[in-house]
N, CA and C atoms of all chains as a GROMACS GRO file, in nm:
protein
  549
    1UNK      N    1  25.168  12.765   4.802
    1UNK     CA    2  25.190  12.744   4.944
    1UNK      C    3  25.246  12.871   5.008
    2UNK      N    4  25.346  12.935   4.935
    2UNK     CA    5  25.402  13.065   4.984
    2UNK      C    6  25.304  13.147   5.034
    3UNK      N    7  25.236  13.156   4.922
    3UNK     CA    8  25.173  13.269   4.929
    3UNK      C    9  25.021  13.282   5.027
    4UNK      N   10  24.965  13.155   5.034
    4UNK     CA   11  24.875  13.131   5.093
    4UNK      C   12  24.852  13.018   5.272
    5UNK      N   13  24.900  12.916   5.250
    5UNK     CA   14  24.896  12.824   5.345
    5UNK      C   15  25.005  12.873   5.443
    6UNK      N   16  25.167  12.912   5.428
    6UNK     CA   17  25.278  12.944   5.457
    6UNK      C   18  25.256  13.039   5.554
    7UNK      N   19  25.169  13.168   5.522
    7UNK     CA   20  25.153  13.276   5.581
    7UNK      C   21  25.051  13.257   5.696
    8UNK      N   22  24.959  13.161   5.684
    8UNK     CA   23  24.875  13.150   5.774
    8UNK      C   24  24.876  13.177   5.897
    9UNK      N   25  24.813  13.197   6.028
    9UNK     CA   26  24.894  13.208   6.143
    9UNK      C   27  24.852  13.083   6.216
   10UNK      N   28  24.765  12.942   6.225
   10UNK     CA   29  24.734  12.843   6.234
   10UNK      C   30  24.811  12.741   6.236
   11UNK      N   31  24.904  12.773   6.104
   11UNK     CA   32  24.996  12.688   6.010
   11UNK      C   33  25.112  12.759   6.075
   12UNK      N   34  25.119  12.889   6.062
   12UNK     CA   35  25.283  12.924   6.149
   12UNK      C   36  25.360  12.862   6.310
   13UNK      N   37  25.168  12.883   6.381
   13UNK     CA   38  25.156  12.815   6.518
   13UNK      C   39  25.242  12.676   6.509
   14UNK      N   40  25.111  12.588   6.406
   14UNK     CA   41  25.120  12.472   6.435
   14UNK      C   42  25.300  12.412   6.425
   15UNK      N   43  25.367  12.468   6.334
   15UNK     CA   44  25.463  12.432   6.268
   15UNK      C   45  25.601  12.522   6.397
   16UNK      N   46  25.589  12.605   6.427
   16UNK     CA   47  25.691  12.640   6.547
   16UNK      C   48  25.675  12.558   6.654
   17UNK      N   49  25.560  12.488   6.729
   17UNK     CA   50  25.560  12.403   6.774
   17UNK      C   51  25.568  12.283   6.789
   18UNK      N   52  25.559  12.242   6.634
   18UNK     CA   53  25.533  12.096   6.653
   18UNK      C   54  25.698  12.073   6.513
   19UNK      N   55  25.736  12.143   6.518
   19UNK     CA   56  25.837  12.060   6.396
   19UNK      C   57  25.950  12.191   6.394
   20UNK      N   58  26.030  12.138   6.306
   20UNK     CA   59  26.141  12.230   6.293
   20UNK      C   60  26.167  12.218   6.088
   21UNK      N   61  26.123  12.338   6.052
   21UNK     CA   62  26.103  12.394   5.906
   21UNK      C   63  26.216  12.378   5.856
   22UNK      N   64  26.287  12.363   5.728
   22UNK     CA   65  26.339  12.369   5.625
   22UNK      C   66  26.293  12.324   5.484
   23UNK      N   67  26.334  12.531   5.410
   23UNK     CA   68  26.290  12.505   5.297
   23UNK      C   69  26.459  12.495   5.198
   24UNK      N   70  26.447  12.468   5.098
   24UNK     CA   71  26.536  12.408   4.994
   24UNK      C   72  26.457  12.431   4.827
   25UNK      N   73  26.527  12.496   4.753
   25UNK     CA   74  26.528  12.466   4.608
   25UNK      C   75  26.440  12.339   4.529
   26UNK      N   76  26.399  12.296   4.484
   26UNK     CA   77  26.333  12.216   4.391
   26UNK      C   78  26.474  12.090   4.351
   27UNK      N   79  26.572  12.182   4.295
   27UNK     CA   80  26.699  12.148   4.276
   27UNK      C   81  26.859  12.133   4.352
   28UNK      N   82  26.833  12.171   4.504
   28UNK     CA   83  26.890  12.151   4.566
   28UNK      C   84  26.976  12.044   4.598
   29UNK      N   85  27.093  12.022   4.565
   29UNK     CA   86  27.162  11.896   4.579
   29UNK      C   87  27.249  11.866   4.697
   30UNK      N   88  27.271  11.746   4.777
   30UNK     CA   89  27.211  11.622   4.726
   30UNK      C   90  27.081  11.610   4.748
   31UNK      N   91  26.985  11.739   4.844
   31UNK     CA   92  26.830  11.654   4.874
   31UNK      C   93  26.782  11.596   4.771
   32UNK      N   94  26.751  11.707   4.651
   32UNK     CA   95  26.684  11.693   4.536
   32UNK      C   96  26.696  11.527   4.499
   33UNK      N   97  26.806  11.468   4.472
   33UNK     CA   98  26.841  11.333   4.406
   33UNK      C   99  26.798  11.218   4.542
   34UNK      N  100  26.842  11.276   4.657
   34UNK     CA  101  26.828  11.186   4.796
   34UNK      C  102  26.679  11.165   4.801
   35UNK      N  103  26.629  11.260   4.778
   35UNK     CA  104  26.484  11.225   4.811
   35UNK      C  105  26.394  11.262   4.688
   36UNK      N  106  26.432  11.230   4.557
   36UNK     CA  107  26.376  11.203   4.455
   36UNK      C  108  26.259  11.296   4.397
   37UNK      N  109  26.341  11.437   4.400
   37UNK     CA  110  26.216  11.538   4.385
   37UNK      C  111  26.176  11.557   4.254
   38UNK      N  112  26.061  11.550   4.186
   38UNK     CA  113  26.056  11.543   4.050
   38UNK      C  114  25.892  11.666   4.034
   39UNK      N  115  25.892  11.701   4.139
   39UNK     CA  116  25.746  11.818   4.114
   39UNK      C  117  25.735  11.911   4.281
   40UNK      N  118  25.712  12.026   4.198
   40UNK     CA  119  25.679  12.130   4.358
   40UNK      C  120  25.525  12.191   4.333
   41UNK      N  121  25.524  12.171   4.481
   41UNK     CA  122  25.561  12.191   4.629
   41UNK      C  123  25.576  11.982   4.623
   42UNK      N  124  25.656  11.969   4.733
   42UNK     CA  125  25.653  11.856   4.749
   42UNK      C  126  25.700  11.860   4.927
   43UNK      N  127  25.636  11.832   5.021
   43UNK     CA  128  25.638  11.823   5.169
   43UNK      C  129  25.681  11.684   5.202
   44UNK      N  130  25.806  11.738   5.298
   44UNK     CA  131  25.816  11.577   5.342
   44UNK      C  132  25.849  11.597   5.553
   45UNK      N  133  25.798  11.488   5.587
   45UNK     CA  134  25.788  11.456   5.712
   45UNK      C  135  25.906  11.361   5.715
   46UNK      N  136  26.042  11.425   5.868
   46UNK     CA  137  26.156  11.349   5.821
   46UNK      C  138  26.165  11.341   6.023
   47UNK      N  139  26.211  11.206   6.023
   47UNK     CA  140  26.215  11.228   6.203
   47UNK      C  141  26.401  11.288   6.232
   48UNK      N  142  26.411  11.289   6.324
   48UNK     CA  143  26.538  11.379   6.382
   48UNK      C  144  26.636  11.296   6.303
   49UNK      N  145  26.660  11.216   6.260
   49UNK     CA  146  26.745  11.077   6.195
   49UNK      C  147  26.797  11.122   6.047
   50UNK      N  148  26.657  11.236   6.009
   50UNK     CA  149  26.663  11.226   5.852
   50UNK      C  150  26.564  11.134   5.792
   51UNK      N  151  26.513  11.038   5.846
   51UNK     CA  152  26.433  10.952   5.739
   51UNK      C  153  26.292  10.986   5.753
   52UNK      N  154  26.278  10.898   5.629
   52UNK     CA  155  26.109  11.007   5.527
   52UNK      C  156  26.012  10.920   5.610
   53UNK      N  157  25.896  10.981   5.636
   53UNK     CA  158  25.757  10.901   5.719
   53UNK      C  159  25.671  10.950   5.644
   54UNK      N  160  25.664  11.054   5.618
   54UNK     CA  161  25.514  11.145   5.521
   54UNK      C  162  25.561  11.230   5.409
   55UNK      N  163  25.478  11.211   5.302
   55UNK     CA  164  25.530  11.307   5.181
   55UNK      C  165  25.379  11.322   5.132
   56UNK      N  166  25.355  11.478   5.049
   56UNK     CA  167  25.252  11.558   5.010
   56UNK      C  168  25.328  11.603   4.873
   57UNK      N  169  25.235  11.626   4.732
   57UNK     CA  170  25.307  11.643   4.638
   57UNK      C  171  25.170  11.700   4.614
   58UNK      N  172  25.224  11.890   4.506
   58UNK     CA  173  25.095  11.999   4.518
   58UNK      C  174  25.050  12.036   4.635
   59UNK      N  175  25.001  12.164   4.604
   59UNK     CA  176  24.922  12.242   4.703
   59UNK      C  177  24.806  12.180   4.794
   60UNK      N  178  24.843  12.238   4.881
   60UNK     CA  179  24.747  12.207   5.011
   60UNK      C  180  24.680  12.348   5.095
   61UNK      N  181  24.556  12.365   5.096
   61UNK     CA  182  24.515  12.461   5.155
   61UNK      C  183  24.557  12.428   5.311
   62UNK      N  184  24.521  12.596   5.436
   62UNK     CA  185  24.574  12.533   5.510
   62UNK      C  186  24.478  12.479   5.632
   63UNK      N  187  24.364  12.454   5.560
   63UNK     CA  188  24.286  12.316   5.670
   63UNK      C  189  24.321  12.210   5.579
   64UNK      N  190  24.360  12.213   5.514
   64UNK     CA  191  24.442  12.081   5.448
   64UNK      C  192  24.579  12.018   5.499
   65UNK      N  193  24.605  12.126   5.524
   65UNK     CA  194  24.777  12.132   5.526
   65UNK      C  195  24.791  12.108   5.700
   66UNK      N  196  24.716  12.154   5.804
   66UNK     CA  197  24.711  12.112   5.930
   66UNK      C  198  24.760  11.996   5.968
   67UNK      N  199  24.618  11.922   5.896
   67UNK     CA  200  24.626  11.768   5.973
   67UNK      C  201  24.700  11.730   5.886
   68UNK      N  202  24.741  11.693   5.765
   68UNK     CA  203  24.834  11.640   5.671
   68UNK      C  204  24.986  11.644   5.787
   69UNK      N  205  25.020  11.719   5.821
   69UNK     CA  206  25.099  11.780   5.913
   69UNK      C  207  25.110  11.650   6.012
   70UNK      N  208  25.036  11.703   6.091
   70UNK     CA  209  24.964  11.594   6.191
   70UNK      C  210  24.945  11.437   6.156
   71UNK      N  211  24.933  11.397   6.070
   71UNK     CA  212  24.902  11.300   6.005
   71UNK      C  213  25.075  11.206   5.987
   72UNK      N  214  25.175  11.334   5.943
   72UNK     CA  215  25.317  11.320   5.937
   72UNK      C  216  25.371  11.231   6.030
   73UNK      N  217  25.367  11.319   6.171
   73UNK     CA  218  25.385  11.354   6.289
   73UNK      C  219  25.359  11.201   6.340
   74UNK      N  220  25.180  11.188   6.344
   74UNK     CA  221  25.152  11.028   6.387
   74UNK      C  222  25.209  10.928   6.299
   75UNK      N  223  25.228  10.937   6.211
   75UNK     CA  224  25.273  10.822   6.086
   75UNK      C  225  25.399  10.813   6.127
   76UNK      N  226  25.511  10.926   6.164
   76UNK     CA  227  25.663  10.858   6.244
   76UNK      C  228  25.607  10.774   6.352
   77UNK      N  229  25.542  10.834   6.460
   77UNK     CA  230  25.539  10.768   6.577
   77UNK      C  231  25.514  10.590   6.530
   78UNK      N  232  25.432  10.556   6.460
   78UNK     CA  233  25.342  10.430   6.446
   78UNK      C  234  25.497  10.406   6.360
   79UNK      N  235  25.569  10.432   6.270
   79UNK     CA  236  25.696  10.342   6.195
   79UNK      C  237  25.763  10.306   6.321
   80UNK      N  238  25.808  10.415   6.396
   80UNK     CA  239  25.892  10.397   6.509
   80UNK      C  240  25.835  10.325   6.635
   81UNK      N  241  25.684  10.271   6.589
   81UNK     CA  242  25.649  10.192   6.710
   81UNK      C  243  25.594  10.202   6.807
   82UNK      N  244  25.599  10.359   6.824
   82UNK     CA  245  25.490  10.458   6.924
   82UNK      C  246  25.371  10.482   6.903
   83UNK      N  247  25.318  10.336   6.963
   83UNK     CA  248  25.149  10.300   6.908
   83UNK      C  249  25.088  10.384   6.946
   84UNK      N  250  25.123  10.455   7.131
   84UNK     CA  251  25.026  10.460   7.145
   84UNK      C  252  25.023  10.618   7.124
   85UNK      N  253  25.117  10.726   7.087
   85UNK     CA  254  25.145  10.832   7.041
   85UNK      C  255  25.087  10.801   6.930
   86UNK      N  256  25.111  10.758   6.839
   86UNK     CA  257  25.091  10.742   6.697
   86UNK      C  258  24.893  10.741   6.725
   87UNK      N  259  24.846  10.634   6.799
   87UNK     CA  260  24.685  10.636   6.828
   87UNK      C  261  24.625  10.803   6.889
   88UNK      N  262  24.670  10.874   6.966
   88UNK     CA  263  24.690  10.997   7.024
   88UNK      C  264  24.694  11.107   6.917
   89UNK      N  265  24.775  11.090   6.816
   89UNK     CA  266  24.784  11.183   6.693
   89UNK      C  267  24.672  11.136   6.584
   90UNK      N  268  24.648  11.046   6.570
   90UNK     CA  269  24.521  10.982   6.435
   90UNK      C  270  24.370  11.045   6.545
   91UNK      N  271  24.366  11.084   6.668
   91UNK     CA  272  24.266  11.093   6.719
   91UNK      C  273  24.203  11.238   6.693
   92UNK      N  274  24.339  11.317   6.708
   92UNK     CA  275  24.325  11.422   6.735
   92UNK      C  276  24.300  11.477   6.592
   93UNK      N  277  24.347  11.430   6.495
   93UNK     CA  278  24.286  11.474   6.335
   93UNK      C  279  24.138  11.419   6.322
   94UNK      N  280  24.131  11.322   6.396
   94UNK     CA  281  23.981  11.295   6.374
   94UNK      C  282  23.852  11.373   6.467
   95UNK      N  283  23.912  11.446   6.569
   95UNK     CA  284  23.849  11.528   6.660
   95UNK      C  285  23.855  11.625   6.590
   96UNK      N  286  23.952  11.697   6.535
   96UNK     CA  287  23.990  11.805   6.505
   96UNK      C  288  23.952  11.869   6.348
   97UNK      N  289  23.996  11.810   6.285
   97UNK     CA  290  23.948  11.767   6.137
   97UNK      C  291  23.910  11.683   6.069
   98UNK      N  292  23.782  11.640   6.097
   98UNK     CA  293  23.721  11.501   6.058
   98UNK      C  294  23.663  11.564   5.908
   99UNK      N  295  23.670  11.612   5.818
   99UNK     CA  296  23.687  11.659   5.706
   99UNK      C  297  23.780  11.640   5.602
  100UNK      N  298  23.904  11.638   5.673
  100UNK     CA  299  24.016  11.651   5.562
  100UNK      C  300  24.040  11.527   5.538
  101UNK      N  301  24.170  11.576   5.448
  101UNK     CA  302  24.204  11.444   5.334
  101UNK      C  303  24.271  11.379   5.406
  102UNK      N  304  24.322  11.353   5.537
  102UNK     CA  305  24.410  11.294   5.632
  102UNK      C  306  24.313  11.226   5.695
  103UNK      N  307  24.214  11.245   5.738
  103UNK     CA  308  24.116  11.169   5.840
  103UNK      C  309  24.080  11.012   5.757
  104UNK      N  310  24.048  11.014   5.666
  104UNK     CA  311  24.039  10.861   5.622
  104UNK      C  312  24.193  10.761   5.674
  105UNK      N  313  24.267  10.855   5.632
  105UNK     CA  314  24.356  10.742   5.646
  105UNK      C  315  24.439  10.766   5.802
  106UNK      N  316  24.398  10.831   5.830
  106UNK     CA  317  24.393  10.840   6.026
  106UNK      C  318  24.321  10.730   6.114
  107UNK      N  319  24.173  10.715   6.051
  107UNK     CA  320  24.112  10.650   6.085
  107UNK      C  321  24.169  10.450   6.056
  108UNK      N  322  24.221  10.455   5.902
  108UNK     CA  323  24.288  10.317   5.904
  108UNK      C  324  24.402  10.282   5.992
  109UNK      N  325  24.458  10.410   6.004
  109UNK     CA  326  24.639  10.383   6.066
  109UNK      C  327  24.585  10.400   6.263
  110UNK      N  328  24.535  10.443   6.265
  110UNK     CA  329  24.431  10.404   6.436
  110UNK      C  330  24.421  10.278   6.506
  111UNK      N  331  24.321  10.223   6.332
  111UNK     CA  332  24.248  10.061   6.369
  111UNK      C  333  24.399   9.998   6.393
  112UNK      N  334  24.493   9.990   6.281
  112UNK     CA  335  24.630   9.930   6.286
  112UNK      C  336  24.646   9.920   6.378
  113UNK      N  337  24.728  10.065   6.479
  113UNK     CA  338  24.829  10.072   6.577
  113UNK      C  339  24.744  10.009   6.715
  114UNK      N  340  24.574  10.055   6.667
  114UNK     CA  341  24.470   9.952   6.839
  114UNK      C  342  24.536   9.844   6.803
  115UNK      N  343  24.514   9.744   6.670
  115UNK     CA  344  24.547   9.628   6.664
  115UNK      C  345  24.716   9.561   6.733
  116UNK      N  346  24.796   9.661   6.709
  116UNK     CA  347  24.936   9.613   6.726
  116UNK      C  348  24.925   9.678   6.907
  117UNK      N  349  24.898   9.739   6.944
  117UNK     CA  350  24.858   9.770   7.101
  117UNK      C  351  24.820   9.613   7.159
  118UNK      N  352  24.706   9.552   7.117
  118UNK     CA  353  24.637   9.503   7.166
  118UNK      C  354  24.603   9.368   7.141
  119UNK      N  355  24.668   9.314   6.978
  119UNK     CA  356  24.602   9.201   6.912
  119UNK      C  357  24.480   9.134   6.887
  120UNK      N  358  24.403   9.218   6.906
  120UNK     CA  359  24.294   9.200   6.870
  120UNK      C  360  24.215   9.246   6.734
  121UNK      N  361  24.162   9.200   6.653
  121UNK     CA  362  24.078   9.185   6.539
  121UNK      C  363  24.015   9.317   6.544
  122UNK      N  364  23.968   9.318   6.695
  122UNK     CA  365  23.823   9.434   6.680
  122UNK      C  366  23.845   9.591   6.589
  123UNK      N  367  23.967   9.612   6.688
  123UNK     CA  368  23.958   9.790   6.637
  123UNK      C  369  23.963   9.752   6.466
  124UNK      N  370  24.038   9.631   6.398
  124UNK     CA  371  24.061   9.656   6.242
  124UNK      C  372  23.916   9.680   6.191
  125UNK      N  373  23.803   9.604   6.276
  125UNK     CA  374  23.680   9.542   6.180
  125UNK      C  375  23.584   9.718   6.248
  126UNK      N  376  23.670   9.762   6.370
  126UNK     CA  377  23.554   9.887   6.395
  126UNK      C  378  23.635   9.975   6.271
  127UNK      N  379  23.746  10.026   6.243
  127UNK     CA  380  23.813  10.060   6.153
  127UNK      C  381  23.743  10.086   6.015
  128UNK      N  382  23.728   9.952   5.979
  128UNK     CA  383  23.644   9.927   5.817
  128UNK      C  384  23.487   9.981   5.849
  129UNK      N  385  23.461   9.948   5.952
  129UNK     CA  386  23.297  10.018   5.970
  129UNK      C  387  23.282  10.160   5.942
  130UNK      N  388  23.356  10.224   6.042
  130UNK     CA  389  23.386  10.373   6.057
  130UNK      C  390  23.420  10.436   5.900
  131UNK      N  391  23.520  10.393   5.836
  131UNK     CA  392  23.524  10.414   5.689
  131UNK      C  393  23.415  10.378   5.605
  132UNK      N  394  23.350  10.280   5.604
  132UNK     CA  395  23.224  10.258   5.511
  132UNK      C  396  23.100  10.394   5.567
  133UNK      N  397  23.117  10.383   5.650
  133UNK     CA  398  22.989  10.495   5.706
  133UNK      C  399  23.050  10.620   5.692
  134UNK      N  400  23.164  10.657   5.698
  134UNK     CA  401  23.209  10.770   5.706
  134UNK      C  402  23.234  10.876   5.599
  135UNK      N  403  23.397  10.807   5.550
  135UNK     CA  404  23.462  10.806   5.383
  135UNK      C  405  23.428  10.687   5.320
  136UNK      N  406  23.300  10.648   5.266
  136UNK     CA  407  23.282  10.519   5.186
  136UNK      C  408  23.346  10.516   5.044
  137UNK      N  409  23.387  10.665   5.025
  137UNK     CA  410  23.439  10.643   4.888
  137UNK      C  411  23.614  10.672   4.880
  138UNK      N  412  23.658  10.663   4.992
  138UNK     CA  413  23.806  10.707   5.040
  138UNK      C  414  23.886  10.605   4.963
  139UNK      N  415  23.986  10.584   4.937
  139UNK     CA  416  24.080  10.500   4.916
  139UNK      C  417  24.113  10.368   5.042
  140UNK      N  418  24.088  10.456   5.183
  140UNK     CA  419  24.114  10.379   5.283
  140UNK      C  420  23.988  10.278   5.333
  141UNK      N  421  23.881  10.324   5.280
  141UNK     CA  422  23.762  10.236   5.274
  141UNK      C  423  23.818  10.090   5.215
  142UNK      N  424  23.812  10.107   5.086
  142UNK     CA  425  23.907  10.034   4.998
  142UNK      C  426  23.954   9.926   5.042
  143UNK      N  427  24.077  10.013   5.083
  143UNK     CA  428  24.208   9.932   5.151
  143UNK      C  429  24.145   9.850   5.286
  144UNK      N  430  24.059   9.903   5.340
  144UNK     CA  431  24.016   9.812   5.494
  144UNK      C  432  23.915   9.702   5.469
  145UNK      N  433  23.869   9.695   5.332
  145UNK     CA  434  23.760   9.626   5.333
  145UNK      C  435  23.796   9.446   5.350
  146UNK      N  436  23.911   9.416   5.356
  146UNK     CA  437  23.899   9.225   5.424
  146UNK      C  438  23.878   9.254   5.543
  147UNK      N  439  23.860   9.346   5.651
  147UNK     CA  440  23.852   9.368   5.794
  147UNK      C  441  23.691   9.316   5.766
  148UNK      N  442  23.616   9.314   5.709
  148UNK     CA  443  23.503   9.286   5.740
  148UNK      C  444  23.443   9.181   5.787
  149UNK      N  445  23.563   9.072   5.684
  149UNK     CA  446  23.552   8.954   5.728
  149UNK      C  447  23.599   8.902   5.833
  150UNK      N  448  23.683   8.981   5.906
  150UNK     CA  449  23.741   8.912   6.089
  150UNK      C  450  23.591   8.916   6.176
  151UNK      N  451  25.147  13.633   6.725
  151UNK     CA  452  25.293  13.592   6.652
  151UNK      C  453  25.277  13.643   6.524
  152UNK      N  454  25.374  13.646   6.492
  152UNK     CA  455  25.406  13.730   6.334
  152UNK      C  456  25.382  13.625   6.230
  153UNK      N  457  25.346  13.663   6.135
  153UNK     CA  458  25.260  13.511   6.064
  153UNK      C  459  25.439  13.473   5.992
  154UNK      N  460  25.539  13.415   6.017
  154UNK     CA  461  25.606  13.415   5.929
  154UNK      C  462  25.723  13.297   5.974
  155UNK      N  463  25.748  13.197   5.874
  155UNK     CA  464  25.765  13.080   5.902
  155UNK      C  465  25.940  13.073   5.909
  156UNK      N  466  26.024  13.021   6.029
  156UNK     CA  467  26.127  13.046   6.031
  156UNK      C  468  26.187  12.953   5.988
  157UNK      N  469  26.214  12.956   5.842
  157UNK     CA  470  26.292  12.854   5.770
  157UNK      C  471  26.451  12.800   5.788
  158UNK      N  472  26.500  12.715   5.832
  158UNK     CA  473  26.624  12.644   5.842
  158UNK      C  474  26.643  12.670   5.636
  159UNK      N  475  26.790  12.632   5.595
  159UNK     CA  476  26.821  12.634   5.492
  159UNK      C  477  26.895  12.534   5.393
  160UNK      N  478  26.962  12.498   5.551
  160UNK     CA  479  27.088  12.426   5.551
  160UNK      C  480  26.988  12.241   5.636
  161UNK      N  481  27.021  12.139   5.573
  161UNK     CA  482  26.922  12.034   5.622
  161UNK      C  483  27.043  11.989   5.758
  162UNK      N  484  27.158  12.020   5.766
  162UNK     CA  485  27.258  11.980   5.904
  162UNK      C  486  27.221  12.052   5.982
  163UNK      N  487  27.198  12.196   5.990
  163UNK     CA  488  27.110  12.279   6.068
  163UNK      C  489  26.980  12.230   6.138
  164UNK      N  490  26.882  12.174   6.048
  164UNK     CA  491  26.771  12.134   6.088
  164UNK      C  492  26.817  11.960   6.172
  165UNK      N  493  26.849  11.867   6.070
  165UNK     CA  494  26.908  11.784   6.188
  165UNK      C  495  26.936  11.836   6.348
  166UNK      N  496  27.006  11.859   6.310
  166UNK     CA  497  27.065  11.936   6.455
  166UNK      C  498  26.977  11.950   6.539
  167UNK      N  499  26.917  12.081   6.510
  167UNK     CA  500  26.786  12.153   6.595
  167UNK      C  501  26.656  12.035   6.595
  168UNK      N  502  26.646  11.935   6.510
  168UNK     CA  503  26.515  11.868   6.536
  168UNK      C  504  26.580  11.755   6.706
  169UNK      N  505  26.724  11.717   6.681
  169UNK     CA  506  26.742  11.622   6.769
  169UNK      C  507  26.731  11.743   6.926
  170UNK      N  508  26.799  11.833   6.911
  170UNK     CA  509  26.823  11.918   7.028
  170UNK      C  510  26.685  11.950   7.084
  171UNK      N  511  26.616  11.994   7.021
  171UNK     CA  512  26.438  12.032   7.034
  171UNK      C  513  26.327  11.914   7.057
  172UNK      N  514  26.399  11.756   7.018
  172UNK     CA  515  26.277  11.640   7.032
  172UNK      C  516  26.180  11.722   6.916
  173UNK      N  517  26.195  11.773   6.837
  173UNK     CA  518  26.072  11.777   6.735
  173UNK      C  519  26.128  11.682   6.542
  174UNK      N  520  26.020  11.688   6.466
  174UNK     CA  521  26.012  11.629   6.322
  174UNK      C  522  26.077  11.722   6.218
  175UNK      N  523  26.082  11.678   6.156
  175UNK     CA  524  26.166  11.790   6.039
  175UNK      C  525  26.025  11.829   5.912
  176UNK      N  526  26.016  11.941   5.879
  176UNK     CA  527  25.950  11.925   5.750
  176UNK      C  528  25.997  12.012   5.671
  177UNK      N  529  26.012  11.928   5.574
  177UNK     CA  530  26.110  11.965   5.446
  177UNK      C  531  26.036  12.053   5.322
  178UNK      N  532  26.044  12.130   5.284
  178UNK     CA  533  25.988  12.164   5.180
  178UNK      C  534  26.042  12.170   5.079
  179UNK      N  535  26.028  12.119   4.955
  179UNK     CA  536  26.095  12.152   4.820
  179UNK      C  537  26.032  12.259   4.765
  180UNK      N  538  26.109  12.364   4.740
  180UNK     CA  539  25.977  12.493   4.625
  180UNK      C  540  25.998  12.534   4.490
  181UNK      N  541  25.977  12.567   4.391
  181UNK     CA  542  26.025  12.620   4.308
  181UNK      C  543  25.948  12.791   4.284
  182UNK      N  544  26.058  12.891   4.317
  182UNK     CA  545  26.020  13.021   4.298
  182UNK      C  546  25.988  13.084   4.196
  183UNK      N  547  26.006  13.022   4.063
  183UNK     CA  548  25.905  13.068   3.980
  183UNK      C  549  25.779  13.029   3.910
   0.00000   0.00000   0.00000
């Protein structure tokens, strides 16, 4: 990560703007034990509070490492309830990087937060569509597939 | 911009600056060798 993703100027952008950096030791105490570090690189997404929303364990290139980022970012909003921020951030990885390893599960955590917006069935069952046609072999395919049946 | 990432060190530091700034924290664990 140092040496490659870190230096980027994409990744420097994205990260002066959108977050506030701290790095720490492997062994750093108390994080190390607080947040259960047992392998590096290990990335974690923490809202102003301190608490964990997104974690990455190993290297990430940095069109990897972007939306993963991003992915963080929307995944607080949607814990904290900010559907429609949280829908706003899953969009923009899917506009943006409909490639990476974040977009499958952008695309599930989307259908969710339409659903909790709105109560309606639909976005879950457009959700599972979009994944079968899309990432059919994703994990989040997977995971969406009782949406088929609403 | 200078490609170079301005690391907090201290996680009360970053607290701090994430509430003062409205931005997320991201944490990195590394090991330097």
């Amino acid at each position: 990560m140092g040496a490659v993703t870190y230096p980027n100027e994409r990744v420097v952008e994205f990260i002066e703007k959108n977050m506030v950096p701290i790095q720490v030791l492997f062994d750093s105490q108390p994080l190390s034990t607080n947040f259960n570090i047992k392998w590096t690189p290990t990335v974690i997404t923490l809202d102003e509070k301190g608490k964990e929303h997104h974690r990455t364990i190993g290297f990430l290139s940095p069109e990897e490492f972007i939306p993963s980022l991003m992915l963080g970012v929307a995944k607080c909003h949607f814990d904290l309830e900010k559907f429609n921020e949280a829908i706003s951030g899953m969009e923009k990885i899917l506009k943006n990087y409909p490639k990476s390893d974040a977009a499958p599960e952008a695309v599930y955590l989307r259908g969710v937060a339409l659903y909790k917006n709105t109560h309606s069935a639909e976005p879950l069952k457009e959700a599972y569509k979009k994944l079968q046609a899309e990432y059919p072999s994703s994990e989040w395919a997977r995971r969406a597939s009782p949406y088929r049946l609403l | 911009m200078e490609n170079k990432i301005k690391w907090e060190t201290e996680i009360k530091a970053a607290l701090s600056r994430a509430q003062e700034e409205k931005k997320l924290i991201l944490l990195d664990f590394y090991n330097p060798n």
